[in-house]
Structures are given as C-alpha cells and as structure tokens.
C-alpha positions as CSV (number, residue, x, y, z in Angstrom):
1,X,0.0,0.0,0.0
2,X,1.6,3.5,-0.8
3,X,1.2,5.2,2.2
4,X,1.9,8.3,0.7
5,X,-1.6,8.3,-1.6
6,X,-3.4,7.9,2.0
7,X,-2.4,11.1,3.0
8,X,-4.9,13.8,2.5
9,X,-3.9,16.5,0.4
10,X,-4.1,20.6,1.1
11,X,-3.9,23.8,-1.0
12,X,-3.1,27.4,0.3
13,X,-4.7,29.8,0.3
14,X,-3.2,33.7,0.9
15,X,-5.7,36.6,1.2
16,X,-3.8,39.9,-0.7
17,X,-6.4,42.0,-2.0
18,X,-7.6,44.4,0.5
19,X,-6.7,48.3,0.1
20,X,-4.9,48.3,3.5
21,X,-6.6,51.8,3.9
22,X,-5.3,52.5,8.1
23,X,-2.0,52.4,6.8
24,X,-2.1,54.7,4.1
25,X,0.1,52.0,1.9
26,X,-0.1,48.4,1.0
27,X,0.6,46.7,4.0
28,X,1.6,43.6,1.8
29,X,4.9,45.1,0.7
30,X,5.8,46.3,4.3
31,X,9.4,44.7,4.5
32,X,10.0,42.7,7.9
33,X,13.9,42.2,7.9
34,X,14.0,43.3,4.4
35,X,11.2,41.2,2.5
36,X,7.9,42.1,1.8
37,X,5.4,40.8,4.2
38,X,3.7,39.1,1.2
39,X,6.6,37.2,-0.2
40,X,7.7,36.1,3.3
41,X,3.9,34.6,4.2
42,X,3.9,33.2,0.4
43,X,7.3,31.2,1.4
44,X,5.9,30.4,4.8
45,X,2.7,28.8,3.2
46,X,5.0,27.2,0.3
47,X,6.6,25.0,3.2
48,X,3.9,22.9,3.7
49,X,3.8,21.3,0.6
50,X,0.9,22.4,-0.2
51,X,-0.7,20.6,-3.9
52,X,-0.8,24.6,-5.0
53,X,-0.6,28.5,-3.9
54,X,-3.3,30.3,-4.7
55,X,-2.4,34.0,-3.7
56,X,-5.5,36.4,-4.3
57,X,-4.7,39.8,-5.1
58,X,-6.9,43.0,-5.8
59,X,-6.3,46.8,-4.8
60,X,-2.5,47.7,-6.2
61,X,-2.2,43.4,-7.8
62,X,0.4,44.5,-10.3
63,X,2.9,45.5,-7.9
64,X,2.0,42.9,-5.3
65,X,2.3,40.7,-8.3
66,X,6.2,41.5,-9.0
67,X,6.9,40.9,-5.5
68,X,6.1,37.3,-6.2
69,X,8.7,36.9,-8.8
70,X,9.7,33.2,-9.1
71,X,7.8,31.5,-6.6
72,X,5.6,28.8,-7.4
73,X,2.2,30.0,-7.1
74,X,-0.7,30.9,-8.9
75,X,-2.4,34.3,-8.4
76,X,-5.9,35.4,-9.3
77,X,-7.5,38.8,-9.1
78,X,-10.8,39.4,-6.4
79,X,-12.7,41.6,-8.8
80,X,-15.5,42.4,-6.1
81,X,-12.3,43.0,-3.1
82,X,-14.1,46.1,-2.2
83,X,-17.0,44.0,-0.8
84,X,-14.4,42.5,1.8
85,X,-12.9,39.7,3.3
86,X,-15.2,37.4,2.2
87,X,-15.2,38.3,-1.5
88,X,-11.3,37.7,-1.1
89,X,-11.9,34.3,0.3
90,X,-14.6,33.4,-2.5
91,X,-12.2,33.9,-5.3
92,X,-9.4,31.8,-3.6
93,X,-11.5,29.2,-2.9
94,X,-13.0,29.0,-6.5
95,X,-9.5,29.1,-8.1
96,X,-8.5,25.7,-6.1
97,X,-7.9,22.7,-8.4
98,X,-11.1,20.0,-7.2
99,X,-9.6,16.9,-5.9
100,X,-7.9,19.4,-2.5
101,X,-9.4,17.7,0.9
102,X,-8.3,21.0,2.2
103,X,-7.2,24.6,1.8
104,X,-5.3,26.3,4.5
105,X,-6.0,29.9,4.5
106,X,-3.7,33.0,6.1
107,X,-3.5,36.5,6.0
108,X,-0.4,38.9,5.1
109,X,-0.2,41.3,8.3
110,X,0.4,39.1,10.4
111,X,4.3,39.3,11.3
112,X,4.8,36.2,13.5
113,X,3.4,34.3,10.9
114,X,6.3,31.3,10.5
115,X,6.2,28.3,8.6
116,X,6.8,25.7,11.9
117,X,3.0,26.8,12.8
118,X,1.8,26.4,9.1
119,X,3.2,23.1,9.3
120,X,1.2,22.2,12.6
121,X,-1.7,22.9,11.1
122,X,-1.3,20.9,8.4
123,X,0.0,17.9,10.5
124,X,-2.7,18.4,12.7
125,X,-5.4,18.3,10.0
126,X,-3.8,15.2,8.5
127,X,-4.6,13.6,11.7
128,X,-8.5,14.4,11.4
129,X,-9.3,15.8,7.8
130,X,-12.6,16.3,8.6
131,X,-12.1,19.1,11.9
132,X,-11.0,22.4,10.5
133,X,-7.7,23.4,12.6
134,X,-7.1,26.9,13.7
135,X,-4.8,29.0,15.4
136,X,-6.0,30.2,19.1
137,X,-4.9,34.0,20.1
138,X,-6.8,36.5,21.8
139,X,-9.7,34.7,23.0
140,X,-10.9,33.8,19.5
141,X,-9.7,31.0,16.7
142,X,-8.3,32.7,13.8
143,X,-6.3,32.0,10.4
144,X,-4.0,31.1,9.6
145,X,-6.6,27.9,9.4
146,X,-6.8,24.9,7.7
147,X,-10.4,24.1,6.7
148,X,-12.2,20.5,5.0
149,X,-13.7,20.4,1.6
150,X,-16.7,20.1,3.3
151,X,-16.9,23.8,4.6
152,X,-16.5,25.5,1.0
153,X,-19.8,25.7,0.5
154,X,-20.6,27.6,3.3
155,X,-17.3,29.6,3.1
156,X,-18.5,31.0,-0.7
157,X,-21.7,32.0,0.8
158,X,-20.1,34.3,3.2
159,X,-20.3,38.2,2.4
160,X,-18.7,41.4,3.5
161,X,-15.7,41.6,5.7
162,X,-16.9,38.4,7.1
163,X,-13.9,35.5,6.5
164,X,-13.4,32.1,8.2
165,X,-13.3,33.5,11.6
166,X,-17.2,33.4,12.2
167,X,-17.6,30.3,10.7
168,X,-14.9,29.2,13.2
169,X,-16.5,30.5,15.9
170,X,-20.2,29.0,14.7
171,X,-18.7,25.7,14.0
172,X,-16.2,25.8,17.1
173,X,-17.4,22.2,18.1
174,X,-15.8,20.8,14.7
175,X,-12.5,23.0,15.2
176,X,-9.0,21.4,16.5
177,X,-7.3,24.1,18.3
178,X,-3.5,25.3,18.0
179,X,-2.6,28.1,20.6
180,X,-0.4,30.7,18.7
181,X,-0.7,33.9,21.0
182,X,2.0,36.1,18.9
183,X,-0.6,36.1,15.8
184,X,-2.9,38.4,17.8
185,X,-0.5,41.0,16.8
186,X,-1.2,42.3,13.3
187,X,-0.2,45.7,11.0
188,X,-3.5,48.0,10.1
189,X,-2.1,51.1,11.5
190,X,1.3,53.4,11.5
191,X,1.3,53.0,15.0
192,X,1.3,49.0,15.2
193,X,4.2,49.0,12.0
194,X,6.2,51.6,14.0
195,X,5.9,49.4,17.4
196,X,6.8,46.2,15.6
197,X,10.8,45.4,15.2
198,X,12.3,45.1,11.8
199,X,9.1,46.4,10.1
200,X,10.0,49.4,7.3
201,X,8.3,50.2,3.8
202,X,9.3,48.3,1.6
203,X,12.4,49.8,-0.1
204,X,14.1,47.2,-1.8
205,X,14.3,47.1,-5.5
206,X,12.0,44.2,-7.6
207,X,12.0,43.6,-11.2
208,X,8.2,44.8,-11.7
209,X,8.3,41.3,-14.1
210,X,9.6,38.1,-13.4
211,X,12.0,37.5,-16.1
212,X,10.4,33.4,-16.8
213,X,7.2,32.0,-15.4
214,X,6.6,29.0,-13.8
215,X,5.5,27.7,-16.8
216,X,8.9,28.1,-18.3
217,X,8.4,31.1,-20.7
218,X,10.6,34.2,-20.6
219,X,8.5,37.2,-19.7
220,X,11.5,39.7,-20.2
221,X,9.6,42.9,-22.2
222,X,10.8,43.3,-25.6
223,X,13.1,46.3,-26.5
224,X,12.0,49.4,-28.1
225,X,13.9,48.2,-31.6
226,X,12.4,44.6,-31.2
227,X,9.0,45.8,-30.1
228,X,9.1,48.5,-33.4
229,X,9.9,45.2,-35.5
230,X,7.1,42.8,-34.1
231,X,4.4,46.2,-34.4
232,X,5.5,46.9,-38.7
233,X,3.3,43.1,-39.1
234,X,0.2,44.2,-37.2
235,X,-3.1,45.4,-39.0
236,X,-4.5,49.0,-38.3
237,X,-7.4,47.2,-36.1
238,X,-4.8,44.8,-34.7
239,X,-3.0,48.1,-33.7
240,X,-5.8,50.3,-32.4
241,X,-6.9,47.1,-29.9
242,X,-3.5,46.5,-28.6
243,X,-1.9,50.0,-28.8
244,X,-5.0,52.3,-28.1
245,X,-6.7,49.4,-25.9
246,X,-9.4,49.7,-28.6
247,X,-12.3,47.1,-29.1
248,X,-12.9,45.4,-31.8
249,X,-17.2,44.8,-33.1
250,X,-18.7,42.3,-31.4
251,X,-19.0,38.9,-33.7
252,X,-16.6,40.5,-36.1
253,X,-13.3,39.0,-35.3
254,X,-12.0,35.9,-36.7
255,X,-11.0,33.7,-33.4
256,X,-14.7,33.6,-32.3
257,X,-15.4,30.8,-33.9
258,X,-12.2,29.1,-33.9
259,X,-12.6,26.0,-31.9
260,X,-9.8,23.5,-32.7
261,X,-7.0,22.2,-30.3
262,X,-4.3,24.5,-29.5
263,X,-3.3,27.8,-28.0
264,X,-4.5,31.3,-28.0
265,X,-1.1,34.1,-28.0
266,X,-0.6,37.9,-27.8
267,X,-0.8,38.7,-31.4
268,X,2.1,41.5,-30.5
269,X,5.0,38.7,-28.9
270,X,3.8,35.5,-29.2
271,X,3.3,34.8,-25.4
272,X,0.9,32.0,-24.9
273,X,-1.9,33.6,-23.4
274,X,-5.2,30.2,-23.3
275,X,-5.5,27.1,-23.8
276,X,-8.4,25.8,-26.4
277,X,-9.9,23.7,-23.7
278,X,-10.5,26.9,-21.3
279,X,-12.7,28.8,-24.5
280,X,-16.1,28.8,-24.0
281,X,-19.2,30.3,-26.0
282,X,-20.3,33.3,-23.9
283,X,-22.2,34.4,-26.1
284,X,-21.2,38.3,-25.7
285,X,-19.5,38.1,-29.6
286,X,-16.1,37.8,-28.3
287,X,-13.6,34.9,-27.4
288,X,-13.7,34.0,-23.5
289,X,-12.2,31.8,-21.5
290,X,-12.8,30.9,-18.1
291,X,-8.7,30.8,-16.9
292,X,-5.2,31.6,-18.2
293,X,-2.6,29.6,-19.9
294,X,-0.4,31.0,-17.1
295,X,-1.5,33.8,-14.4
296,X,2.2,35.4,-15.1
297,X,1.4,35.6,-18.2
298,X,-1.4,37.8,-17.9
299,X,-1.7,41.7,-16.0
300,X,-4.6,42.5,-14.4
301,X,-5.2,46.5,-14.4
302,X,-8.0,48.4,-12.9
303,X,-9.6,50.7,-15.6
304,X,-12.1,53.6,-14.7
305,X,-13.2,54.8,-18.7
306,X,-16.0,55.1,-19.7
307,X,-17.7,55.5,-16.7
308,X,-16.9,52.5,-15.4
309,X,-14.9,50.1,-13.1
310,X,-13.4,47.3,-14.7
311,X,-10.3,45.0,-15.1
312,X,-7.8,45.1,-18.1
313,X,-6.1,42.5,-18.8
314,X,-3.0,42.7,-20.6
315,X,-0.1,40.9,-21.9
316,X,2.3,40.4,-19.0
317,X,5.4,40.1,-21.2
318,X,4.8,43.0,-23.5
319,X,2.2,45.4,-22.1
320,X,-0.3,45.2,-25.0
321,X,-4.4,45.5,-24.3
322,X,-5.9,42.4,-24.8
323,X,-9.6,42.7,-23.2
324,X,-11.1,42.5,-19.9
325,X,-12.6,40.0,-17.2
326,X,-15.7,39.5,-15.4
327,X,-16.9,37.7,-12.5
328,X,-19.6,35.9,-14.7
329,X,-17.8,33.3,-16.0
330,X,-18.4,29.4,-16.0
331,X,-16.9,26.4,-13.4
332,X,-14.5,26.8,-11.8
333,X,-13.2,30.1,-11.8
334,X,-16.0,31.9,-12.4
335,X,-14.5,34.5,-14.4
336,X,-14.7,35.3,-18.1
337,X,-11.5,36.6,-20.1
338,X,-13.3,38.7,-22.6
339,X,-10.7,38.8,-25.5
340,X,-10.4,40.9,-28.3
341,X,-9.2,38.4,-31.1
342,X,-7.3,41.3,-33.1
343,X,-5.2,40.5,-30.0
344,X,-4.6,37.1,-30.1
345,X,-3.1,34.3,-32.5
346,X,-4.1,30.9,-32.7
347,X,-1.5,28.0,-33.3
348,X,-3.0,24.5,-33.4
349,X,-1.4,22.0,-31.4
350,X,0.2,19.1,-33.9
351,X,-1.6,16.3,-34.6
C-alpha cells in the first residue's frame, strides 16, 4: 500500500487583496527584515507542501504581483475585493484545483506568521481531515486555518468583511485548536508597524516582471527596436486594440469561432496567453475563456473609462491590451477573459 496516496492532500490559500486603507500604503509590501510581508507569508505557506498557492490579489495586484517573482504559485485577481474579506476568500476558494481535501488559508499582516506553525496545522489536519484546525490567540480562533472540503460551501456563501473567523467560531465544536498567542498582533495602523521590530516600507528594489514564469516562458519585455519590428506586421485594427486598448465589433473577429486544439497568444510577442480547452461560448461576440494559460502571463489592471470600473487585462510580457474580465464566467473560476481576437493568434497543437 503507498502510504503516501493515504495522505490527505491541502492547497493554500493567501488573502492579498484588500486596500490596506489604516495604513495609508499596501501593507503587503511592508518589509520585515528586508522582504515584503507578502513574499515572506507566500514562502511560509509554500513549506507545507501544499498541492498549490493560490495567492488572491486585488487593490495595487500589479505590484503585489512583481513581488512574487519566481515563486511557485498561482495568483488570481478578487474583482469584487471592495466588498471584503469574504469576496477575497470566494475567489481563492473557486481558483482551487477540485480533488484538494483541504485549503489552508492565512492572511499577510500578520508578522509572527512562520512556517513551523503552518506546518502544525497541516499535520494536525492530516490527523482528522474532517475538523478544521485553527490557530487560538486572543480569546478567538483565527487564520492562519486549515479548513475541509466540506466547509466551502458555506465559506463561498459568506459576504462582506466576514472571513473564516465566524464560521470558526459557529462551528467551534468541529475545530482542532493550535494556541499561537504572537498572531494576535497584526499591521492596520502606523502606529502597530512603528511598534513592531524590523518592520519598514518596503524599499528594496523588484524587477516589476519576473524575467520566466513558472510555466517556463521568458517574460523579459521586448526592446523598443524589437517591439518596433514585431508592431510593422500588425493590422491597423490589430493596432488600435493592442496599442490604443481599442475594441474590436462584437462577432466581427475571426477567433470567435475558432474551436480546434491549441493555443490562443498575444498577437504583439507571441506569449501563450489560453489554452483551447478553457474557450467557451459566452455568447457576448467575443472569445472567452474561463482561466489563463499561465496567471504570469497575464496583467490585471484596474480601468475607470467610460464611466466604469473594470479589469484590463494585458499581456504580462509586453504590455499590449488584450480585453477585460468579469466575474460571470463558468466552473470553476468563475471568471470570463473577454478577449479581443485582433489580440490574439491561434496555433493549433500538432496532430
């Protein structure tokens, strides 16, 4: 018997999206000892093995995003993060591969936040997959947490700035307790960052891209010369979309209907951008798809014209407008990449 297929296997979650609005700055690039508070949680949650990382950003997720260069992770974007906590904790949830018993979910602000109690959770969990396990402080239990499959449904019901904490408290009977009094202490304000040792902004210089994603593609921009080169093949309309983050007419372009095996690129650098098997008929005249080839390889962008509040989303390697996303997508993201196809090429996979 393989004793290692017995054990039950857990994904992490880390909750990145809020506007951190006490502090005046994001509180997830506060360096402690000279790394941003998110990178150091991110490495802290990527020591318990977990089967994937999903890190949810939101307000400021293109500079949270660079200070994630080269970890193995996944990010996705909380379009609704304004709502809350629990909007944040919807979209992490609903980005976890299916066949996770468990997700183990932590904040960023919390500075005492080390892998050696991550890793009791987990172990602890192992031991009883069915009990959530949660980290005692203050009087209350708290995340970081580790909670069963069998809570997700209730968890993506949640609203507002509720997170796991009051189904934690609700469910208390079903919760294995870890005492961790140090994680009471957390960063909203000036004043707690200023009484916390080893806390500064964060002032130490990132690459805003990773130079190769974890999918094993270089993401280094192009130069101005190469970038003039790869523009003198475009179309006018292929221009206006990805230069002038233009739209093209709705069931005008020519990858709607495309629906053969293979992979959707930017038009502009040839970044593989979706897979076939992620298009789906949305029925809005544009293509869509419901994840990304590789979240490096897409950057999300908030974008107020027009009147509105959306998300851009652009090509990570070069810059170029591709479209936007929604939260109104199919299983299991929930999200629809609405793509212009002036700003994509198809290449079918061999046969």
């Amino acid at each position: 018997m393989n004793a290692a297929a017995d054990i039950p296997r857990h994904a992490a979650i880390l909750l990145a999206a809020g506007a951190s609005s006490r502090l005046g700055q994001p509180k997830q690039l506060l360096a402690l000892d000279g790394e941003p508070l998110l990178r150091r949680a991110a490495r802290a949650l990527l020591a318990t093995a977990p089967a994937e990382l999903v890190v949810v950003l939101g307000h400021d997720a293109e500079r949270l995003h660079a200070a994630l260069a080269g970890l193995p992770l996944r990010t996705c974007v909380a379009l609704d993060h304004a709502e809350g906590l629990a909007a944040s904790l919807r979209a992490g949830l609903a980005a976890l591969a299916p066949d996770c018993a468990g997700a183990l979910v932590a904040l960023t602000d919390q500075p005492a936040l080390a892998a050696a109690h991550l890793c009791a959770l987990r172990d602890a969990w192992r031991a009883a997959p069915r009990r959530a396990v949660a980290s005692a402080y203050a009087g209350v239990l708290g995340v970081p947490a580790l909670l069963p499959r069998a809570w997700f449904d209730e968890l993506m019901r949640l609203h507002g700035d509720t997170g796991a904490r009051s189904l934690l408290r609700t469910r208390a009977g079903e919760v294995t307790a870890l005492a961790a009094p140090a994680l009471a202490h957390d960063l909203d304000t000036p004043a707690q960052c200023a009484a916390t040792p080893g806390v500064t902004s964060m002032t130490m210089p990132f690459d805003p891209t990773p130079h190769r994603s974890a999918s094993g593609f270089d993401l280094t921009p192009p130069s101005a010369d190469e970038r003039e080169r790869l523009a003198a093949r475009l179309t006018p309309e292929q221009r206006y979309v990805l230069f002038e983050h233009g739209t093209e007419r709705p069931f005008c372009g020519g990858l709607l209907d495309e629906h053969g095996e293979g992979v959707f690129a930017c038009r502009l650098c040839g970044l593989p951008l979706f897979r076939s098997e992620t298009k789906f008929d949305s029925g809005t005249g544009w293509p869509s798809f419901f994840t990304p080839f590789d979240p490096a390889h897409v950057r999300a962008i908030r974008d107020t014209s027009h009147g509105m509040v959306r998300t851009e989303i652009r090509c990570a390697r070069c810059d170029s407008h591709l479209g936007h996303v929604f939260p109104d997508g199919p299983p299991p993201t929930g999200l629809r990449y609405c793509m212009n196809g002036a700003a994509l090429a198809f290449t079918a996979a061999p046969e």
